[in-house]
C-alpha positions in Angstrom: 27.3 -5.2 30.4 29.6 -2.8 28.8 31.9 -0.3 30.4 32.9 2.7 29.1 36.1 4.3 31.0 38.5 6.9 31.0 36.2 9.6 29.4 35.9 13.1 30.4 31.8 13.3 31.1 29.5 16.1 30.0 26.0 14.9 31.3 23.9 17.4 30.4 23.2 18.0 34.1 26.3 20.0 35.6 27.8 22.8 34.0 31.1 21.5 33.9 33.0 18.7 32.3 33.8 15.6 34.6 37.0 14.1 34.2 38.1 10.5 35.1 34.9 9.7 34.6 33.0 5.8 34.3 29.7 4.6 32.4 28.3 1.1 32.7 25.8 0.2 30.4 23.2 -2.4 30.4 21.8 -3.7 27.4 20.5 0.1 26.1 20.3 2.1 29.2 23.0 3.3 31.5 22.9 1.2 34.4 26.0 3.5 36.9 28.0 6.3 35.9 31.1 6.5 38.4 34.5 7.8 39.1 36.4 5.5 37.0 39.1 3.3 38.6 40.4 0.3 38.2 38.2 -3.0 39.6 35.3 -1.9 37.9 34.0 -5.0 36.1 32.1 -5.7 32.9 32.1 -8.1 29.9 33.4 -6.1 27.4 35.6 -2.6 28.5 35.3 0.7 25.9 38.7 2.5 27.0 38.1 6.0 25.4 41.4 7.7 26.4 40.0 10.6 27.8 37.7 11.8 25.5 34.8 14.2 25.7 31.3 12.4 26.1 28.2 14.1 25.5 24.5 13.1 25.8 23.0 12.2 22.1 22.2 15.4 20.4 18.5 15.9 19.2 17.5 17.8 16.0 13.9 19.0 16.6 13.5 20.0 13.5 14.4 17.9 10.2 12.9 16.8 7.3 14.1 13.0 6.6 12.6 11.6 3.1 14.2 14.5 1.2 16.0 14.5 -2.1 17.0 18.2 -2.2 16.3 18.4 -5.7 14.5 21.7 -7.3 11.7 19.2 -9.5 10.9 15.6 -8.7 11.2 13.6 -11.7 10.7 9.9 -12.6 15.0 9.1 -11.6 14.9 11.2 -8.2 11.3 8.9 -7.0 13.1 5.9 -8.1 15.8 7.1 -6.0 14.4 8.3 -2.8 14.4 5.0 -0.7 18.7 5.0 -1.0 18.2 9.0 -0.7 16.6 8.7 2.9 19.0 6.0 3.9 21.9 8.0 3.4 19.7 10.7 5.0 19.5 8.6 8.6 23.1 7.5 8.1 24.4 11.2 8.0 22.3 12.3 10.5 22.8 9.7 13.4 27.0 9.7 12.3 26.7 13.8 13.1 25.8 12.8 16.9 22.3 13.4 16.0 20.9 10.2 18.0 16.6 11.7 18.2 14.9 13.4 15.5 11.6 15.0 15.5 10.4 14.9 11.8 7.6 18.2 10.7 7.0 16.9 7.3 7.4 13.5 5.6 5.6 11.5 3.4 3.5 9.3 5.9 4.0 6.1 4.3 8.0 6.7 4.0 8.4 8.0 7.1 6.6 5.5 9.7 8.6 3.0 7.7 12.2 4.3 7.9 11.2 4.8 11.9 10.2 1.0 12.0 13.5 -0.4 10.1 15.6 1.8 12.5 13.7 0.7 15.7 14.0 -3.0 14.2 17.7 -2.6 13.3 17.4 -2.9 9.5 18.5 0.8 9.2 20.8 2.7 11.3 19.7 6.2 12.2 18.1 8.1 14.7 15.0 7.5 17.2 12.1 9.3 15.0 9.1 11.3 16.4 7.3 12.4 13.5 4.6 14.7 12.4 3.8 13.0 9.1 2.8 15.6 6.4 2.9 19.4 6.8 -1.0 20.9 6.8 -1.4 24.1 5.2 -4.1 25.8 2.8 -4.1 25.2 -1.2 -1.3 28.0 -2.8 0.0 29.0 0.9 3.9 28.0 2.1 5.8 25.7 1.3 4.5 27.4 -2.5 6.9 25.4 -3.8 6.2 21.6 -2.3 4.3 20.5 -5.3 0.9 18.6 -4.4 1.4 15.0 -6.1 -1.7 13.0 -7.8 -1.4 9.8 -8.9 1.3 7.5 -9.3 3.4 9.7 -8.4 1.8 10.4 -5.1 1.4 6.1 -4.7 5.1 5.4 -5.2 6.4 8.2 -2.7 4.3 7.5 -0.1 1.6 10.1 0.4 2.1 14.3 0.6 4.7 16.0 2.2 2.4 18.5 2.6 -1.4 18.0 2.6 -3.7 20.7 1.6 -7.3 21.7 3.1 -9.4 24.9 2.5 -12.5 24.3 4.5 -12.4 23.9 8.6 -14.1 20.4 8.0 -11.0 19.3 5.5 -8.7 20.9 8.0 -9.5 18.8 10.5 -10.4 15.8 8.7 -6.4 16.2 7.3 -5.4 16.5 11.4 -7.2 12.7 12.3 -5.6 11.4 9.3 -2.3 12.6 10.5 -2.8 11.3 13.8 -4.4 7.8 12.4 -1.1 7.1 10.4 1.0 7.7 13.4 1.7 11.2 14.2 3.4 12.3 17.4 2.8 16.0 16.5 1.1 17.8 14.0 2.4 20.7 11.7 0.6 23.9 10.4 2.1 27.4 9.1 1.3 31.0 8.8 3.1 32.7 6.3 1.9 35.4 4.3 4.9 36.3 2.1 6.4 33.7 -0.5 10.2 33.2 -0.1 10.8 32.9 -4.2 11.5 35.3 -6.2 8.8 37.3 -7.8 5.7 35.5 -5.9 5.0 38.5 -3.5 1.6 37.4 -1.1 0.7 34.0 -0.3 -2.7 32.6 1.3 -3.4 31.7 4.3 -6.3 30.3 6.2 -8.9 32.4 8.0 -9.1 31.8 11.7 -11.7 29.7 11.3 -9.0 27.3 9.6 -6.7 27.7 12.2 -9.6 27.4 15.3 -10.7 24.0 13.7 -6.8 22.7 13.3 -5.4 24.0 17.0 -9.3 22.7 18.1 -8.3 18.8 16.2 -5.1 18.7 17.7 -5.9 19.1 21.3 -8.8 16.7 21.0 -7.1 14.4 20.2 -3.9 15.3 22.3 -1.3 16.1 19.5 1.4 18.8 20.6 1.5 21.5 17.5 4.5 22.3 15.6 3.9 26.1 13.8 6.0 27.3 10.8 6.0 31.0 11.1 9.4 33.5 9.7 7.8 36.4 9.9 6.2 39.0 12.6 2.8 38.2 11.5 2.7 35.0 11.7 4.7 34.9 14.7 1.6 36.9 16.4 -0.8 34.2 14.8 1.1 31.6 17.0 0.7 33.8 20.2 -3.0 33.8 19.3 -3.2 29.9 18.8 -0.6 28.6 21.0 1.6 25.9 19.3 3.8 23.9 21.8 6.8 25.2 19.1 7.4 28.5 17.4 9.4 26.6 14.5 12.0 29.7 12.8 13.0 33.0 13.5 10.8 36.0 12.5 13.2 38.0 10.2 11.5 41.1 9.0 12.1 43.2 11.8 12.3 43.0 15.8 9.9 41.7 18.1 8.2 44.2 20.8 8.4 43.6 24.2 5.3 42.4 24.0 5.9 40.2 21.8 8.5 38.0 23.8 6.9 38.7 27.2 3.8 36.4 25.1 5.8 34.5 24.0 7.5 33.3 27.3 4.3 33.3 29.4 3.2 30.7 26.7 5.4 28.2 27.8 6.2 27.4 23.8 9.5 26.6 22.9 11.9 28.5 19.9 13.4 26.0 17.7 15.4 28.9 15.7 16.8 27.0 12.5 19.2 29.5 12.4 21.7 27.1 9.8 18.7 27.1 7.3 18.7 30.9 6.9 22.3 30.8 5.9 21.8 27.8 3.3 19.6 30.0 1.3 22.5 32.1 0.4 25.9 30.5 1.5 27.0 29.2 -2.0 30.7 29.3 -1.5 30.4 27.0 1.6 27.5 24.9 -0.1 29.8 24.6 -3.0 32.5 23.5 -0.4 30.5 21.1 1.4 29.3 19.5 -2.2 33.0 19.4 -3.3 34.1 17.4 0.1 31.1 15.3 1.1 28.1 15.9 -1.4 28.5 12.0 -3.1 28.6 10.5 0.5 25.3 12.0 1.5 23.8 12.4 -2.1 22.4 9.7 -4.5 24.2 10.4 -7.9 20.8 11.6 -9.6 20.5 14.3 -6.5 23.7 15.1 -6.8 23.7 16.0 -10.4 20.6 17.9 -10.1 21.8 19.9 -6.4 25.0 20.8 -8.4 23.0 22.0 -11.8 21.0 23.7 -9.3 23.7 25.5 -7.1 25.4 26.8 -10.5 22.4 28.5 -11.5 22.7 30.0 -8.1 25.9 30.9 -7.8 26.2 32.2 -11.6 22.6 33.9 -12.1 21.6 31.2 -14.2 17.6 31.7 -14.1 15.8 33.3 -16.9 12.9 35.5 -16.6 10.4 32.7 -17.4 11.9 30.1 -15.0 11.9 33.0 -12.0 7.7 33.4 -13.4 7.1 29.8 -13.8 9.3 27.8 -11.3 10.1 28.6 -7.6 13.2 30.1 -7.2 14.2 31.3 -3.6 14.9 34.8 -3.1 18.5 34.8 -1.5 18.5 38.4 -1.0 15.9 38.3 1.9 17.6 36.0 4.5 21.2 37.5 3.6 19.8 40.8 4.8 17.4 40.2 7.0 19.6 37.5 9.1 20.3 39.9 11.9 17.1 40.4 13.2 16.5 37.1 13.2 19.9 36.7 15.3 18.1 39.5 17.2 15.3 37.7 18.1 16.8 35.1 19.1 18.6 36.8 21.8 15.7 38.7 22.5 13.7 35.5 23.5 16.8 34.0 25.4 17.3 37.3 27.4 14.2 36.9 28.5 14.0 33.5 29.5 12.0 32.0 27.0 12.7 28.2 26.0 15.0 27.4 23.4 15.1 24.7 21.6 17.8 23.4 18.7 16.9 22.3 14.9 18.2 22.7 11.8 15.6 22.4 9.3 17.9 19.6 7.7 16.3 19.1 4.1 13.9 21.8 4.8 15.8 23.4 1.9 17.4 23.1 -1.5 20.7 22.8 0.0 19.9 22.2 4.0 22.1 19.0 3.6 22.7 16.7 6.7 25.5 16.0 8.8 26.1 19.3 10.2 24.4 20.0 13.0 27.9 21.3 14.7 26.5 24.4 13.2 23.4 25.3 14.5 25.5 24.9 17.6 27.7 27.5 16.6 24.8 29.9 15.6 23.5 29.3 19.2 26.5 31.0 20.6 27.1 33.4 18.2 23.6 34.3 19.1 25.3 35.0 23.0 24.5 31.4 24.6 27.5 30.0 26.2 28.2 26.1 24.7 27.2 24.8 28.1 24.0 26.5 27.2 23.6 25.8 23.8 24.8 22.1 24.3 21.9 21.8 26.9 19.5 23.6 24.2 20.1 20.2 21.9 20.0 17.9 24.6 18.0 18.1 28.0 16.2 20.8 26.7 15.2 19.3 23.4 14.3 16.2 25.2 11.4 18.1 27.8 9.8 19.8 23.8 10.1 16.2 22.9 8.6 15.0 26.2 10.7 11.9 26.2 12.9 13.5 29.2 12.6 10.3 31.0 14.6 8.5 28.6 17.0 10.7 26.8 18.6 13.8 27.0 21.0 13.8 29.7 23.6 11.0 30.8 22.1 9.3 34.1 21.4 6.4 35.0 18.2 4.6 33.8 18.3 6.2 30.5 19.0 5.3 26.8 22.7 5.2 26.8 23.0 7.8 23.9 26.8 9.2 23.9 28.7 11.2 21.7 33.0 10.6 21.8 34.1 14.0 20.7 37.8 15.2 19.7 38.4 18.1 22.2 36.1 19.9 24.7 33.1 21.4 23.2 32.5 23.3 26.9 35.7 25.2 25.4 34.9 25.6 21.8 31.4 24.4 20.5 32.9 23.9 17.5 34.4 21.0 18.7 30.8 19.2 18.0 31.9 18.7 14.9 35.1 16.6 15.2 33.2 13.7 16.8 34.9 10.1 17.0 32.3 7.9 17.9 28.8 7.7 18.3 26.4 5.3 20.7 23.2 5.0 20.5 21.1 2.9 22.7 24.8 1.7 24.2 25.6 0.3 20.3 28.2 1.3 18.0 26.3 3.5 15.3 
């Protein structure tokens, strides 16, 4: 039995910080949480001296067994198994103790959640939707569809492909039969790369036989959508999450007061916008961490990558024949997105909190302080936002029983962070210590 004493004790359940403050933990779950004082006995004592403790944050939205490179070649498949393990490192060391996962490589991703349930890895607790579903040609346009060895070595598709209802939901049971919690599809009808103009997308028929799979055989769905139409197609369908922020103009009234009598949840990705177009902080963040959470051969390629960026370094044929994001559209379509955030918050619709971490050429890990930060720029208070990454993120997860909140019974995930985040949300991102499961991450 562990205690863990003089800590000031944000539980996820008040509003306000306790201080003096006392959590015994037994084996992984918390076992008392008291006023602390002395007497209070244990076999081992964790004297934090006063510092802030928060529940274990939850990303609902990440995408683990990235490389962030702009072309997979022979050096970056060799290297993905040390690439995901720095992955999981920088994610759990960011306070980030649960991940849901909307698109892995199957194979890759029930084994990284194995070695970190068996110890072998540390990282976070993984619910996973295995690979993304979509339509041949439609978004992510730029995931390429692997064949052969290449799709052997890495583990299967991070996004699978179907046309017909029958391979749509043939794709949906093979999700499901390699160990998918959830299941993700998209509607997106405009590419995000320069130059590529409309996308496909399925007919309803594609989308009644998918949403028609999943609740069969009772798989919560996860729905891509960034813009008002495909925001609309998820009011039709009704996903358990609305996953991004429409951006190309304002919802109606009618649109949130559907979306809130839906009971879906908004996992915003707010962060991910700004990583499309942030270069001077992505060159930053490179500069000060990028060969702690990169394998050299990413590194190399991110950097070559974020020059051409930063420089207008892409030729016309490279803009025709590669997938080069359009930076122009996020920068200047951000606020409504900020917008409809509010929007949906105003009106008491659920919010959720995920970064999309690896969802994008330069989406890197370990900063999920900032989604945070969006949260309240976006008129949350912390409190509010905090609770958004924690108890709320735990109900969209349905794992509420076990996470989420610091009481006793549950997982004894805890955060030690430098300074009161209730004050300044920022302060996430100065954290001293993580727990997970009552361990030492």
């Amino acid at each position: 039995m562990v205690l863990f004493r003089n800590l000031k004790l944000i539980d996820g359940v008040t509003e306000e910080a306790q201080e003096g403050m006392a959590v015994r933990v037994e084996g992984e779950r918390i076992a008392e949480i008291t006023a602390d004082r002395d007497g209070l006995a244990a076999e081992q004592v964790v004297d934090l001296g006063g510092a802030c403790v928060t529940p274990g944050l939850i990303d609902a939205h990440v995408h683990l067994i990235t490389p962030f490179v702009p072309k997979v070649t022979p050096g970056v498949i060799a290297s993905l198994g040390r690439q995901v393990k720095r992955n999981l490192a920088a994610v759990v060391n960011s306070g980030v103790t649960t991940v849901r996962d909307v698109a892995a490589f199957p194979r890759r991703i029930q084994g990284a959640r194995r070695a970190v349930e068996e110890g072998r890895l540390p990282g976070p607790r993984i619910v996973c939707a295995n690979s993304y579903i979509t339509c041949f040609g439609g978004t992510p346009e730029w995931v390429p569809y692997l064949k052969g060895p290449a799709r052997l070595i890495a583990g299967g598709q991070a996004v699978d492909r179907a046309d017909s209802p029958e391979d749509v939901a043939a794709l949906v049971r093979r999700m499901v039969g390699l160990g998918a919690d959830w299941v993700k599809t998209c509607h997106s009808d405009l590419s995000l790369c320069r130059g590529k103009g409309a996308l496909p997308t399925w007919e309803d028929e594609g989308y009644d036989a998918f949403f028609a799979e999943a609740e069969r055989l009772g798989r919560p769905v996860a729905f891509h959508q960034m813009w008002l139409s495909a925001f609309r197609k998820g009011l039709q369908y009704g996903p358990a999450t609305f996953d991004h922020t429409p951006m190309d103009g304002l919802l109606s009234d009618e649109d949130v007061a559907g979306f809130v009598a839906s009971g879906a949840a908004l996992i915003a990705t707010l962060d991910v916008y700004k990583d499309t177009f942030e270069f001077e902080r992505i060159s930053r963040d490179l500069e000060e961490r990028g060969k702690e959470f990169l394998e050299p051969v990413c590194y190399r390629l991110v950097s070559q990558h974020l020059h051409k960026y930063m420089h207008n370094g892409f030729s016309a044929r490279e803009v025709e024949k590669e997938w080069v994001m359009d930076e122009t559209m996020p920068r200047e379509l951000l606020p409504n997105a900020y917008e409809n955030v509010h929007k949906i918050w105003r009106a008491g619709g659920i919010l959720g909190c995920g970064t999309d971490s690896g969802g994008a050429d330069f989406a890197f890990f370990g900063y999920f302080h900032r989604e945070l930060e969006n949260l309240v720029e976006v008129g949350l208070s912390p409190c509010e936002a905090l609770r958004c990454a924690t108890a709320v993120n735990a109900r969209i997860l349905g794992l509420e029983k076990d996470i989420g909140t610091l009481e006793p019974g549950k997982y004894a995930d805890m955060v030690v962070v430098e300074g009161d985040p209730l004050e300044d949300i920022s302060n996430m991102g100065r954290i001293k210590a993580v727990y997970k499961g009552g361990a030492l991450v």
